[in-house]
C-alpha positions in Angstrom: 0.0 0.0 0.0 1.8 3.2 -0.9 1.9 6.4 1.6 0.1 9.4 0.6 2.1 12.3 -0.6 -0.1 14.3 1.9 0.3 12.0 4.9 4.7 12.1 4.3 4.5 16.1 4.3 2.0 16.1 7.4 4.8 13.8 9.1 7.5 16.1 8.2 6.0 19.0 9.4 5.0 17.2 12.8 8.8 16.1 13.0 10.2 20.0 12.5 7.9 21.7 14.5 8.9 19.1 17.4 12.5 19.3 16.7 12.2 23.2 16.6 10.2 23.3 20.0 12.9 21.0 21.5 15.8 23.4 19.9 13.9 26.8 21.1 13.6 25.5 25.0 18.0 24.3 25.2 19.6 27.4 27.0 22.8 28.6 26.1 25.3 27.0 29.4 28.4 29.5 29.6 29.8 27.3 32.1 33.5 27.0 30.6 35.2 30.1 32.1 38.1 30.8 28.8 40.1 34.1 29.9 39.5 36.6 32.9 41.2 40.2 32.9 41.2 43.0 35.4 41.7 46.3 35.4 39.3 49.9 35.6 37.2 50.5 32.6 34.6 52.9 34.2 37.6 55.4 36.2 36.6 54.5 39.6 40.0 53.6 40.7 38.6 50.2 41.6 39.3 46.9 39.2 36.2 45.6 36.7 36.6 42.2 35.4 36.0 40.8 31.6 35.2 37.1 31.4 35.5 34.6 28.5 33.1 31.9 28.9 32.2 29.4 25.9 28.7 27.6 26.0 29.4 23.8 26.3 25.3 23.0 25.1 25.7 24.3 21.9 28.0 22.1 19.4 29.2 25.4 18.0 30.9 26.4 21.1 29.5 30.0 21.0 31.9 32.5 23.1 30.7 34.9 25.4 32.0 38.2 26.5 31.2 39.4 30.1 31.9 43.0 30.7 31.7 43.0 34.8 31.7 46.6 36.6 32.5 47.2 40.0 29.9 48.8 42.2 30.0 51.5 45.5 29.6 48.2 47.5 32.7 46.7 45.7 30.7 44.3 44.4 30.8 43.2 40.4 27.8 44.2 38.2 27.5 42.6 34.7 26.9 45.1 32.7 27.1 43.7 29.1 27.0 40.2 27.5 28.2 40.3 23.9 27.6 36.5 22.3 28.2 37.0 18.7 32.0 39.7 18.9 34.2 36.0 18.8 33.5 33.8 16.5 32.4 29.9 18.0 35.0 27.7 18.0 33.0 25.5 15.2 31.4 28.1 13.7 30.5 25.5 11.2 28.8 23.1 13.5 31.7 20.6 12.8 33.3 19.4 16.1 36.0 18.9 14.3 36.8 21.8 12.7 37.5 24.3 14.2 37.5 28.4 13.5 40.2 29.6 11.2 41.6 32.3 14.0 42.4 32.0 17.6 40.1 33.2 20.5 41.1 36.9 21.1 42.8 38.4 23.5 41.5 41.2 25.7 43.9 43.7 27.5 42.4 46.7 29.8 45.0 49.8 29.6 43.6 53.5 30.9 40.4 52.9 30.9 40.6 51.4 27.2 39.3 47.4 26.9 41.6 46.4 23.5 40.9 43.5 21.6 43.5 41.7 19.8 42.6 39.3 17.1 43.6 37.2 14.3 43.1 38.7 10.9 43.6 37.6 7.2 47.4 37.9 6.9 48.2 39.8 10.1 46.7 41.3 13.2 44.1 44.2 14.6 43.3 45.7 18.1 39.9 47.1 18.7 39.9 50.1 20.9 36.4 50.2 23.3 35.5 52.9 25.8 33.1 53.4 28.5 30.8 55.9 27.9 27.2 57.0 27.6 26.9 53.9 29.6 28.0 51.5 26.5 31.1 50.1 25.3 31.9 52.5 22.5 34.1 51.1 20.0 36.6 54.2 19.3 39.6 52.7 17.5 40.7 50.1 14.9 44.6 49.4 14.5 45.2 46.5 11.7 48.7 45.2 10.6 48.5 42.6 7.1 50.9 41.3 5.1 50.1 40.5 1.4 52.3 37.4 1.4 54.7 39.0 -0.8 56.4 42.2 -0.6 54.4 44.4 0.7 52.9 45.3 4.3 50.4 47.9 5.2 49.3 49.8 8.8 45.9 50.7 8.9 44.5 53.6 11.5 41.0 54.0 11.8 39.9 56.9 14.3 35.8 56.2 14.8 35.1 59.3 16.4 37.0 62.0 13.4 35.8 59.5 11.0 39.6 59.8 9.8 41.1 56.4 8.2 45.1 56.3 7.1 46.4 53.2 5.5 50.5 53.1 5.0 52.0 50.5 2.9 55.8 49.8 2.8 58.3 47.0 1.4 58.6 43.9 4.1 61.4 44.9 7.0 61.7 48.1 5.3 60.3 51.9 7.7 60.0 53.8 3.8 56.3 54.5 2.9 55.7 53.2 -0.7 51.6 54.5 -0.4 49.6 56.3 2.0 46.1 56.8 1.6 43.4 59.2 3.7 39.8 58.8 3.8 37.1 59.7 5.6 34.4 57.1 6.6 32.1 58.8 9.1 29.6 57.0 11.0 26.6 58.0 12.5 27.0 56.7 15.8 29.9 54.5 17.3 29.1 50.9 17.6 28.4 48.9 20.5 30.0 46.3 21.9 27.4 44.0 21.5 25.5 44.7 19.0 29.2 43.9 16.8 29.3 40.4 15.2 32.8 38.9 14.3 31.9 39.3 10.6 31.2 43.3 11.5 35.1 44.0 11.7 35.5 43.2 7.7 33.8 46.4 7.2 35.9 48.6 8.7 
C-alpha cells in the first residue's frame, strides 16, 4: 500500500515543528570560564573584570564576553553580554573543525578594553571605551601582510571619522603608499551589537 504524498508532508511538518520546540527550549550554558582580565574600565580607581566563557550545550561552542563593573559596595555588576563579537570555535557546527583564527585576546590599559585578534594575513586591536553607559568602540589598528612584498598599517579613528592606511616594502620603515579617507559613522558601535563578521567592514 503506498503512503500518501499528503500524509509524508503532514509527518514532516509534525517532525520539525517538534525538533524546533525542542531546539527553542535548550539554553545557552556559559559554564566553561576561557580568559579573565582585570583592570578599571569605568575610572573609579577600583578593578572591573572581563570574562570569556564558551557555552558547552551548543556544538558550536559559542563564546561569550562578560563585561563586569564594579559597584559602591565593591561588588561586580555585569553590565554587558556580547555572544556573537568571537567567533564559536565551530562556527560551522563541525566538532572537528574548528575556526580559522584563535580566541582573542583582551587587554584593559587607561580605561581602554583592547581586543586583539587574528586577521587575514596579520593582526588588529579594537579600541572600546566606557561611555554614555555602552562600550563604545573608538579605535581600529590592523597590521596585514600580502604574502609577498608588501605590508600595510591601517589607523581608523571612529570618532573623526579619519582612516590612514600606510603601505611599505617587508622589513623596510620607507612608505611606498599612504592613503586618507574619511568614513564617518553616525554613531559609534556597541560592543554587543558587533558580530565577528562586523570588523571586515571597517
Amino acid at each position: 500500500m503506498k503512503t500518501s504524498p499528503f500524509l509524508i508532508l503532514l509527518f514532516l511538518l509534525i517532525f520539525t515543528t517538534q525538533i524546533n520546540a525542542q531546539s527553542s527550549t535548550v539554553k545557552a550554558s556559559f559554564t566553561v570560564q576561557l580568559r579573565e582580565e582585570e583592570g578599571d574600565l569605568n575610572n573609579d580607581r577600583i578593578e572591573d573584570k572581563i570574562i570569556l566563557s564558551m557555552d558547552t550545550v551548543d556544538q558550536r561552542r559559542p563564546i561569550q564576553l562578560g563585561i563586569f563593573l564594579s559597584r559602591p559596595d565593591g561588588k561586580l555588576k555585569l553590565v554587558v553580554s556580547a555572544t556573537q563579537i568571537i567567533e564559536a570555535m565551530y562556527s560551522n557546527g563541525g566538532k572537528n573543525q574548528t575556526s580559522e583564527y584563535q580566541i582573542p585576546t583582551f587587554i584593559i590599559e587607561d580605561g581602554i578594553l583592547n581586543m586583539i585578534s587574528e586577521i587575514k594575513g596579520g593582526m588588529a586591536s579594537y579600541s572600546f571605551k566606557y561611555q554614555k553607559e555602552n562600550f563604545e568602540l573608538i579605535h581600529i589598528s590592523k597590521g596585514t601582510w600580502d604574502g609577498k612584498n608588501t605590508t600595510t598599517e591601517s589607523e581608523y579613528n571612529l570618532h573623526t571619522g579619519l582612516k590612514i592606511d600606510v603601505e611599505k616594502n617587508l622589513g623596510s620603515e620607507k612608505i611606498l603608499n599612504k592613503r586618507e579617507k574619511k568614513m564617518q559613522l553616525k554613531s559609534l558601535p556597541k560592543i554587543q551589537d558587533l558580530k565577528h563578521t562586523d570588523f571586515q567592514n571597517y
